[in-house]
PDB file as gemmi writes it, atoms N, CA and C in Angstrom:
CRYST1    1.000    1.000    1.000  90.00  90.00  90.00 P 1                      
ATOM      1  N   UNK A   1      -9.227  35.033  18.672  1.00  0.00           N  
ATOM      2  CA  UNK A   1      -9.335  33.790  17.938  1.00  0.00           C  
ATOM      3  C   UNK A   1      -7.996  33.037  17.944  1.00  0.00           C  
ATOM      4  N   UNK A   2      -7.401  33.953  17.908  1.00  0.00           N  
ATOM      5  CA  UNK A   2      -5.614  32.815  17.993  1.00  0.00           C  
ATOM      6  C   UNK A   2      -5.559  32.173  19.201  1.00  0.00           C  
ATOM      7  N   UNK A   3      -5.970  32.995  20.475  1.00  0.00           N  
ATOM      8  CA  UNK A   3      -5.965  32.707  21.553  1.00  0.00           C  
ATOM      9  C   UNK A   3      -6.359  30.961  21.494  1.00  0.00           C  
ATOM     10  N   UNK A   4      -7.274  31.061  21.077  1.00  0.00           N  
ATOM     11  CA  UNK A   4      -8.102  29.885  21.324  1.00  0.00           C  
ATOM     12  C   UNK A   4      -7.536  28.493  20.299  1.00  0.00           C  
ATOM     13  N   UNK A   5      -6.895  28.985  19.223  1.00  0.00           N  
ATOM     14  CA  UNK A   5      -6.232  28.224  18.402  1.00  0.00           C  
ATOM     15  C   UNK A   5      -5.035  27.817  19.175  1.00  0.00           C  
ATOM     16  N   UNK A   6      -4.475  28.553  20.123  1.00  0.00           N  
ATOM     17  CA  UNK A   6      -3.153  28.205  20.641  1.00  0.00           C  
ATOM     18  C   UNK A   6      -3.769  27.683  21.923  1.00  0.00           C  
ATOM     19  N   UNK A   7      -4.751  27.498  22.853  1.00  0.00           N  
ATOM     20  CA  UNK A   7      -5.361  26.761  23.567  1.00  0.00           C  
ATOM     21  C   UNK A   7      -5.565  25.107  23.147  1.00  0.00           C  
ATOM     22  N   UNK A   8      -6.100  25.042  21.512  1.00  0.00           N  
ATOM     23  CA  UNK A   8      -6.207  23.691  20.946  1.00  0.00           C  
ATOM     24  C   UNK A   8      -5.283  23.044  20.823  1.00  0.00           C  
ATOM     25  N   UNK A   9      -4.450  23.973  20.492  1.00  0.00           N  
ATOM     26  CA  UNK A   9      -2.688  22.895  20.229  1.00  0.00           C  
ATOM     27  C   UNK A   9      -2.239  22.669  21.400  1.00  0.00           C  
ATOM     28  N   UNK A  10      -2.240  23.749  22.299  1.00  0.00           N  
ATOM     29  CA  UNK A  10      -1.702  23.280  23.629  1.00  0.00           C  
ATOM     30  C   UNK A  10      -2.127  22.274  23.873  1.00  0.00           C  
ATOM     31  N   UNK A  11      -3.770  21.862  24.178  1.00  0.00           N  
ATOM     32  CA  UNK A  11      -4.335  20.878  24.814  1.00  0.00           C  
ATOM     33  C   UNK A  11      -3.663  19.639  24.126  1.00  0.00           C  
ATOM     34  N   UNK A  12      -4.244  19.547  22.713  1.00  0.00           N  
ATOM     35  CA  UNK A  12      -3.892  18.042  21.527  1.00  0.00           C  
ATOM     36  C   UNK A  12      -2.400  17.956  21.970  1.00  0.00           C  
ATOM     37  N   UNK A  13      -1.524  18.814  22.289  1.00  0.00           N  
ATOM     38  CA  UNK A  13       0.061  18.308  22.163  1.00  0.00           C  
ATOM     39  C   UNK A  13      -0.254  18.122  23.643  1.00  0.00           C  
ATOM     40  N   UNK A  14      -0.651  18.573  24.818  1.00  0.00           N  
ATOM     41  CA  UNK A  14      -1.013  17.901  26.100  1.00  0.00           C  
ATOM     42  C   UNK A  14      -1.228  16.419  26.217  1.00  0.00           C  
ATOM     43  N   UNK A  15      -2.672  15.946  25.749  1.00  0.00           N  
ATOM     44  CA  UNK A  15      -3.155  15.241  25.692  1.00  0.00           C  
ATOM     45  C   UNK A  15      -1.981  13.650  25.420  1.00  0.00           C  
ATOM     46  N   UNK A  16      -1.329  14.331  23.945  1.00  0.00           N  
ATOM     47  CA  UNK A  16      -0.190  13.310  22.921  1.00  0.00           C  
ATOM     48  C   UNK A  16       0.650  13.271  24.170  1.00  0.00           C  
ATOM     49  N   UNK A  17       1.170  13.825  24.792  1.00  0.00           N  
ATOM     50  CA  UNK A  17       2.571  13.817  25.558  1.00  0.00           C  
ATOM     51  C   UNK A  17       1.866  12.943  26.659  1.00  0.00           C  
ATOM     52  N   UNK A  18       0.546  13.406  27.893  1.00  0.00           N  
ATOM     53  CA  UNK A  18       0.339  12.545  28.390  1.00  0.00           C  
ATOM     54  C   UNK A  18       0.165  10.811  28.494  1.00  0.00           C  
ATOM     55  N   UNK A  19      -0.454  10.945  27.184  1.00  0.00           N  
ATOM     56  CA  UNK A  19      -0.821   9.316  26.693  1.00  0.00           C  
ATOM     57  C   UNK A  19       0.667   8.437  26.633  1.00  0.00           C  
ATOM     58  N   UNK A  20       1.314   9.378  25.763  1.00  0.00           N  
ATOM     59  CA  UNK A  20       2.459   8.545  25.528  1.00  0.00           C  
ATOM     60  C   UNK A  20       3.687   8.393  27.272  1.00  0.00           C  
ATOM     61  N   UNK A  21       3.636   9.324  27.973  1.00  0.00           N  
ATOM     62  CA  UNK A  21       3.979   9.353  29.327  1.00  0.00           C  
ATOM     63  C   UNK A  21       3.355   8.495  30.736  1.00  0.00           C  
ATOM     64  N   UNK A  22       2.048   9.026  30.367  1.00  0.00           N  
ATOM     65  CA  UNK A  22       1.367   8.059  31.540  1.00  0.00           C  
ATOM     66  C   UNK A  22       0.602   6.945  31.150  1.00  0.00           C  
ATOM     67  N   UNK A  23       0.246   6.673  29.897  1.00  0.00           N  
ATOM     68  CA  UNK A  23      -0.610   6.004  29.193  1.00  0.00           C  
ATOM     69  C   UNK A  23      -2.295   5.733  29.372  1.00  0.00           C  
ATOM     70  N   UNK A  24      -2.500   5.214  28.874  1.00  0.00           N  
ATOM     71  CA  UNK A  24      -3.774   4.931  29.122  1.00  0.00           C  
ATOM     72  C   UNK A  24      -4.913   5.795  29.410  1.00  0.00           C  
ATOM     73  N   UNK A  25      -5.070   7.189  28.992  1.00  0.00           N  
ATOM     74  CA  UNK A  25      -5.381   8.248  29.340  1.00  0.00           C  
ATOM     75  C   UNK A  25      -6.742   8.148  28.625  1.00  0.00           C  
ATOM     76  N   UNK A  26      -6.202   8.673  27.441  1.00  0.00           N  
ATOM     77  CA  UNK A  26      -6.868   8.669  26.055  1.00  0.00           C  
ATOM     78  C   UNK A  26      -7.365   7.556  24.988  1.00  0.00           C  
ATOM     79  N   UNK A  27      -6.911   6.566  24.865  1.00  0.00           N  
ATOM     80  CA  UNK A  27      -6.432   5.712  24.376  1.00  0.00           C  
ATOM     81  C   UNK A  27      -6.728   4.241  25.461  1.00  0.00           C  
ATOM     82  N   UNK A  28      -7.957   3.120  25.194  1.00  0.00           N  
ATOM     83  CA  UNK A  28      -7.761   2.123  25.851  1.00  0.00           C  
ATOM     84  C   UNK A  28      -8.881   1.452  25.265  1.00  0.00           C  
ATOM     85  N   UNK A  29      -8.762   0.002  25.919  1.00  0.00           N  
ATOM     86  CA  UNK A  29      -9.336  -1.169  25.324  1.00  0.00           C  
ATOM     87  C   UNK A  29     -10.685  -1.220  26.126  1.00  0.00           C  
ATOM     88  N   UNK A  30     -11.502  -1.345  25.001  1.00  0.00           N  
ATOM     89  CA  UNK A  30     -13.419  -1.520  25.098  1.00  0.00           C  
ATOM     90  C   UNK A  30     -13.260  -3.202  25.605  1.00  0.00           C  
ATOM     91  N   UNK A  31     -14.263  -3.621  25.975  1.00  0.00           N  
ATOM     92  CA  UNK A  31     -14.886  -4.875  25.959  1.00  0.00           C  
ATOM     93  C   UNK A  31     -14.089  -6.279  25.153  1.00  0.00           C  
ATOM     94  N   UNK A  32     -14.477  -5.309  23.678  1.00  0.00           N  
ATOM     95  CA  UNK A  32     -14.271  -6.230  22.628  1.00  0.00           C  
ATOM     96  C   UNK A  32     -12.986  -6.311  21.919  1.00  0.00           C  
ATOM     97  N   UNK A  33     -11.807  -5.843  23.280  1.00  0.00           N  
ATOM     98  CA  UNK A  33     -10.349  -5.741  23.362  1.00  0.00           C  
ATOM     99  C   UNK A  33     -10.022  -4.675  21.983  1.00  0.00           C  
ATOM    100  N   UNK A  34     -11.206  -3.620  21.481  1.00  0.00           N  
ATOM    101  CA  UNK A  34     -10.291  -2.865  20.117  1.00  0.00           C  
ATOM    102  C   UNK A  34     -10.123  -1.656  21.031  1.00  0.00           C  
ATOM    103  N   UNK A  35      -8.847  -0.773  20.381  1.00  0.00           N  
ATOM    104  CA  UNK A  35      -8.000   0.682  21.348  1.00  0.00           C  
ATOM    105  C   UNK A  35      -9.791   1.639  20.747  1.00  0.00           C  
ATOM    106  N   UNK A  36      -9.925   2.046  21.488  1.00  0.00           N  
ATOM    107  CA  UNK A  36     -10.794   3.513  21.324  1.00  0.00           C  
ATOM    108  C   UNK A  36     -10.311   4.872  22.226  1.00  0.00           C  
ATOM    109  N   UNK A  37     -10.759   6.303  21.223  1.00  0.00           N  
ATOM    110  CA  UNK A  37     -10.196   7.180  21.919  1.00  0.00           C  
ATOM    111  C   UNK A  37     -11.173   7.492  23.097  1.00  0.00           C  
ATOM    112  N   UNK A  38     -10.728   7.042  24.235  1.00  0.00           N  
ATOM    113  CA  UNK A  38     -11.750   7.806  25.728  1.00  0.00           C  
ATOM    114  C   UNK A  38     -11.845   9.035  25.896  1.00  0.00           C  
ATOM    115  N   UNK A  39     -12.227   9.763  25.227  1.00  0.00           N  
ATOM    116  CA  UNK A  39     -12.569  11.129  25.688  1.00  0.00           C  
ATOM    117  C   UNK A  39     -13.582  11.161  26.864  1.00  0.00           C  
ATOM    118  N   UNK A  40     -13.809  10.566  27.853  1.00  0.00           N  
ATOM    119  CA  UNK A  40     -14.455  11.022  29.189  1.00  0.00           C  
ATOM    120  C   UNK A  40     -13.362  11.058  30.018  1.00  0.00           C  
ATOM    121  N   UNK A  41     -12.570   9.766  29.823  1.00  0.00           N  
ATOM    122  CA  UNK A  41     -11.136  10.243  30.063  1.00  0.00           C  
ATOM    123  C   UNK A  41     -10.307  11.234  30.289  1.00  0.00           C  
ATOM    124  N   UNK A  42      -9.555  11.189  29.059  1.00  0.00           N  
ATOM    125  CA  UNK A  42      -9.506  12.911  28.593  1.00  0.00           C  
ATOM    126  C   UNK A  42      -9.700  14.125  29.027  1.00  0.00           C  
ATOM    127  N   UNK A  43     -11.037  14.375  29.198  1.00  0.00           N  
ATOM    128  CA  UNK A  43     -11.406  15.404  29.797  1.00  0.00           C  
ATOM    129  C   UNK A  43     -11.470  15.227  31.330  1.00  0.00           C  
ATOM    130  N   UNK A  44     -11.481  14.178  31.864  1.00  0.00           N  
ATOM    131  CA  UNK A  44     -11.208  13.783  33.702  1.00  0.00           C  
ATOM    132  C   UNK A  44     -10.179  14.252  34.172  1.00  0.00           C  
ATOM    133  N   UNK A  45      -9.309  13.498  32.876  1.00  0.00           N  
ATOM    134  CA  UNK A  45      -7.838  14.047  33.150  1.00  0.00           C  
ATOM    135  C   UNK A  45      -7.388  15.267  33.195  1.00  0.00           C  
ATOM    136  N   UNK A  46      -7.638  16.047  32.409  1.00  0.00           N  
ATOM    137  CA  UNK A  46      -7.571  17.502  32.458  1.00  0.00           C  
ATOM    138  C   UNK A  46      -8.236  18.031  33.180  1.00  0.00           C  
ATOM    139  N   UNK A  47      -9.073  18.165  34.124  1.00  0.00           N  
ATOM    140  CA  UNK A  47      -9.629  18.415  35.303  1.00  0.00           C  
ATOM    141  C   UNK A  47      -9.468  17.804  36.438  1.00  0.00           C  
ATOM    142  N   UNK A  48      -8.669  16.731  36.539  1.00  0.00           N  
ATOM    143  CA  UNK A  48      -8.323  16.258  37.848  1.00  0.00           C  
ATOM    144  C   UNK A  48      -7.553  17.448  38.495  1.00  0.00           C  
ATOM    145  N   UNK A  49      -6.752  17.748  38.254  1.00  0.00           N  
ATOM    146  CA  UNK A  49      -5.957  18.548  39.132  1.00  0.00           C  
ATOM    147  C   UNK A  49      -6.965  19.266  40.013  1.00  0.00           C  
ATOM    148  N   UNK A  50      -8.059  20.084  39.294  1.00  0.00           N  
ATOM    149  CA  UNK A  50      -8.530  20.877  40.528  1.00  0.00           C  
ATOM    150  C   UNK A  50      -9.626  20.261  41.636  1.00  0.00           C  
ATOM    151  N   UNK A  51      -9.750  18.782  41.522  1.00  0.00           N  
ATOM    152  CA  UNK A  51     -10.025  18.494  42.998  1.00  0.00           C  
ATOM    153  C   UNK A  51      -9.414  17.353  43.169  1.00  0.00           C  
ATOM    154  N   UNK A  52      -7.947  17.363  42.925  1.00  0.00           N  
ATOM    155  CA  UNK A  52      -6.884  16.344  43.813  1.00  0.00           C  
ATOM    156  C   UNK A  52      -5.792  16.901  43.409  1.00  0.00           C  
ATOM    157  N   UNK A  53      -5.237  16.657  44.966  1.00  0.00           N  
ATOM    158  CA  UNK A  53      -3.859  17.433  45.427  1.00  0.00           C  
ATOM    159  C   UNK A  53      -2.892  16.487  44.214  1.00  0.00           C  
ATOM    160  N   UNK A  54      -3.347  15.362  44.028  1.00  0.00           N  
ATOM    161  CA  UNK A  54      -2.032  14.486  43.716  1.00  0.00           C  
ATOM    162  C   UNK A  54      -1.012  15.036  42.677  1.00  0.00           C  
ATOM    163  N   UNK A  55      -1.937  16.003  41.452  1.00  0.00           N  
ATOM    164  CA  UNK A  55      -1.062  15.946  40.494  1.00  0.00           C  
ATOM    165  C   UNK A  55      -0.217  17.372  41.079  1.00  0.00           C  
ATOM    166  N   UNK A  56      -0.656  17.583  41.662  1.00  0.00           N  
ATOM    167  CA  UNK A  56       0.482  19.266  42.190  1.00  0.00           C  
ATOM    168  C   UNK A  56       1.627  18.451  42.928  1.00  0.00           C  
ATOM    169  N   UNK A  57       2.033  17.683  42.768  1.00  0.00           N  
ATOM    170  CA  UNK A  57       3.264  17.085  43.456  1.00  0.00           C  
ATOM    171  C   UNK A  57       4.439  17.611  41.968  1.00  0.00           C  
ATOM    172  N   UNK A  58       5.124  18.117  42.670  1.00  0.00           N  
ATOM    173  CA  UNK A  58       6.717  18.794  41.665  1.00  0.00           C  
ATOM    174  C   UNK A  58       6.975  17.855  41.162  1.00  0.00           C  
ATOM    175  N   UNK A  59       6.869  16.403  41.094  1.00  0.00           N  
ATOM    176  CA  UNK A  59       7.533  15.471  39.885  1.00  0.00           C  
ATOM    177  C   UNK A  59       6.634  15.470  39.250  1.00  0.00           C  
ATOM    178  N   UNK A  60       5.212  15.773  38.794  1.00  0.00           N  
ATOM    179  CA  UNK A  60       4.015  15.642  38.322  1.00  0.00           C  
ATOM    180  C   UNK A  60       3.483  16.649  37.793  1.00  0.00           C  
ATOM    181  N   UNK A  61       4.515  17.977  37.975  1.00  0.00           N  
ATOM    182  CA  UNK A  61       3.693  18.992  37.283  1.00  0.00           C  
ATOM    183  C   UNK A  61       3.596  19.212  35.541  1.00  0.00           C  
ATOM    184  N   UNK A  62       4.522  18.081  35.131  1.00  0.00           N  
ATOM    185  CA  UNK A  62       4.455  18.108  33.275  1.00  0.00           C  
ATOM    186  C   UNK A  62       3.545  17.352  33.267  1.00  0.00           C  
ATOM    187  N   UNK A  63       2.893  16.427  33.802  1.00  0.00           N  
ATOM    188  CA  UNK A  63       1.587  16.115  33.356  1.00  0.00           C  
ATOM    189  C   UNK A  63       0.106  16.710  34.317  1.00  0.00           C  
ATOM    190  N   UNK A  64       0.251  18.097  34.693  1.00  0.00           N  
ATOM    191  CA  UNK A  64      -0.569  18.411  35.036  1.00  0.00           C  
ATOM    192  C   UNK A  64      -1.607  20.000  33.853  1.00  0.00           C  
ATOM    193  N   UNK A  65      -2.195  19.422  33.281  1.00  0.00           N  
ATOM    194  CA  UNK A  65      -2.970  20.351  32.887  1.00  0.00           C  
ATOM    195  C   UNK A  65      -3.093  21.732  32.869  1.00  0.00           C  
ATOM    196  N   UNK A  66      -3.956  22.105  34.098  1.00  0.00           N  
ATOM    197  CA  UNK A  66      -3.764  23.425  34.405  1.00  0.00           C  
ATOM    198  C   UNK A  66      -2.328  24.142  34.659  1.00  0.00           C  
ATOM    199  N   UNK A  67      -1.703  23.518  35.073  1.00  0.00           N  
ATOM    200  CA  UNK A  67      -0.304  24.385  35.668  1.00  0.00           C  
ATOM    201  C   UNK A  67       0.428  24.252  34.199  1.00  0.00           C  
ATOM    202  N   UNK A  68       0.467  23.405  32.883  1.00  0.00           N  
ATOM    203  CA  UNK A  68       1.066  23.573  32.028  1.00  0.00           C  
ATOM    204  C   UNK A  68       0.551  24.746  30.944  1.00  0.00           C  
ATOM    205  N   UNK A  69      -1.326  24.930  31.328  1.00  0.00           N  
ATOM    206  CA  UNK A  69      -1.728  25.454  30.643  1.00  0.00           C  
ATOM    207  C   UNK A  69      -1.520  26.948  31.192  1.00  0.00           C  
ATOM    208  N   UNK A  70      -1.265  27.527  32.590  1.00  0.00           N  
ATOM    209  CA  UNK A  70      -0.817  28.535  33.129  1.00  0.00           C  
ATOM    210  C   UNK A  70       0.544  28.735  32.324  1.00  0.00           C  
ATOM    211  N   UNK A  71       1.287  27.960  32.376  1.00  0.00           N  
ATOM    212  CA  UNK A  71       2.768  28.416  31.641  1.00  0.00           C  
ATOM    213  C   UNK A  71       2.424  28.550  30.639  1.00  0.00           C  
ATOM    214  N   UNK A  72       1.909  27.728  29.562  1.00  0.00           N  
ATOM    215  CA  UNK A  72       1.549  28.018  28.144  1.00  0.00           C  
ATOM    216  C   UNK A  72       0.928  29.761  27.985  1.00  0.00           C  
ATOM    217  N   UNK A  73       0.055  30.183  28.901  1.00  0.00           N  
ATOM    218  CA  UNK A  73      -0.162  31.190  28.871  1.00  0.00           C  
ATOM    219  C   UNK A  73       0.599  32.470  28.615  1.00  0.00           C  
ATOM    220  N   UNK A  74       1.323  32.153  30.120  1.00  0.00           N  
ATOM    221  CA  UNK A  74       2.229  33.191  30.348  1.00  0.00           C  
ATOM    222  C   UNK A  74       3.364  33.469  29.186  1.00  0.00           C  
ATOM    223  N   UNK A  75       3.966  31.956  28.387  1.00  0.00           N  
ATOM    224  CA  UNK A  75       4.529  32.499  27.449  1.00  0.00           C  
ATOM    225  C   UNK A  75       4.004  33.144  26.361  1.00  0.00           C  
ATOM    226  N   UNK A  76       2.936  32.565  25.885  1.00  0.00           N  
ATOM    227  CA  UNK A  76       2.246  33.024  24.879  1.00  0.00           C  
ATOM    228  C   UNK A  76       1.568  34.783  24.844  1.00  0.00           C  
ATOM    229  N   UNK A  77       1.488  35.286  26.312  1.00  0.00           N  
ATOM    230  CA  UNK A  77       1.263  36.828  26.630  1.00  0.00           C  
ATOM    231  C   UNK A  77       2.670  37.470  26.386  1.00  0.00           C  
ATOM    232  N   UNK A  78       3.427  36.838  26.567  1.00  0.00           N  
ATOM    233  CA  UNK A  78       5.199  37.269  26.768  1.00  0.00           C  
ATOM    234  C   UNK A  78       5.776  37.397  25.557  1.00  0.00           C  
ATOM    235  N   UNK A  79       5.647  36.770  24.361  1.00  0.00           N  
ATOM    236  CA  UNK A  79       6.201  36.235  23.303  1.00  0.00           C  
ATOM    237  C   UNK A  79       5.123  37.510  22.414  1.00  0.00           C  
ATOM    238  N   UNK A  80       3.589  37.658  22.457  1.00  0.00           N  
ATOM    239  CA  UNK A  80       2.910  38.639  21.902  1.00  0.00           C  
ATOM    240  C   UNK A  80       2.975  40.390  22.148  1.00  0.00           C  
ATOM    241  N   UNK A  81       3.382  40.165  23.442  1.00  0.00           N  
ATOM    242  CA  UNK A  81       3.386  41.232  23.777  1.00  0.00           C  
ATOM    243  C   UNK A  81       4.838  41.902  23.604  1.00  0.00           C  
ATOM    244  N   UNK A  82       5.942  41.635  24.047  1.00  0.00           N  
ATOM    245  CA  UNK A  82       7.035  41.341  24.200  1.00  0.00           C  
ATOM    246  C   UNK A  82       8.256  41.462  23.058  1.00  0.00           C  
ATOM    247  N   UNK A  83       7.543  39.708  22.185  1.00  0.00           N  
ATOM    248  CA  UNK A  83       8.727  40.046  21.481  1.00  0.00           C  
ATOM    249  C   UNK A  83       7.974  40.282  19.770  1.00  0.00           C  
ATOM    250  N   UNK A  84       7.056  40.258  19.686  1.00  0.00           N  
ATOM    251  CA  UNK A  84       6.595  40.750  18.021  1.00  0.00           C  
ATOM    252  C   UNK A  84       5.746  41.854  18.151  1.00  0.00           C  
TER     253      UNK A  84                                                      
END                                                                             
């Protein structure tokens, strides 16, 4: 269960860092010019990586999803196992 609690924060502090980095992610204007949160978005975004090369480019890997969520991992096995 923590696991998965530390999966949520990862993602939400993902998500915050992307928007505010690349913009327009999460966050954009409907029709009727008001901000709404795009969650189809969102979730595109966090799955792009695995069918386009683009975001695996080394200047691009802090906003890549999976590869942040691989590190998030690895510390989080490291830090449990490790150091408490």
């Amino acid at each position: 269960m923590k696991f998965l609690v530390f999966l949520a924060i990862i993602t939400v502090i993902f998500l915050i860092y992307v928007e505010y980095t690349v913009g327009g992610i999460v966050f954009r204007r409907n029709a009727t010019g008001n901000i709404i949160f795009h969650w189809v978005g969102a979730i595109d975004y966090l799955i792009n990586p695995l069918y386009n090369a683009f975001l695996w480019n080394i200047k691009l890997l802090d906003v890549n999803y999976i590869f942040m969520t691989f590190v998030s991992v690895i510390i989080y096995h490291n830090l449990n196992n490790y150091l408490l």
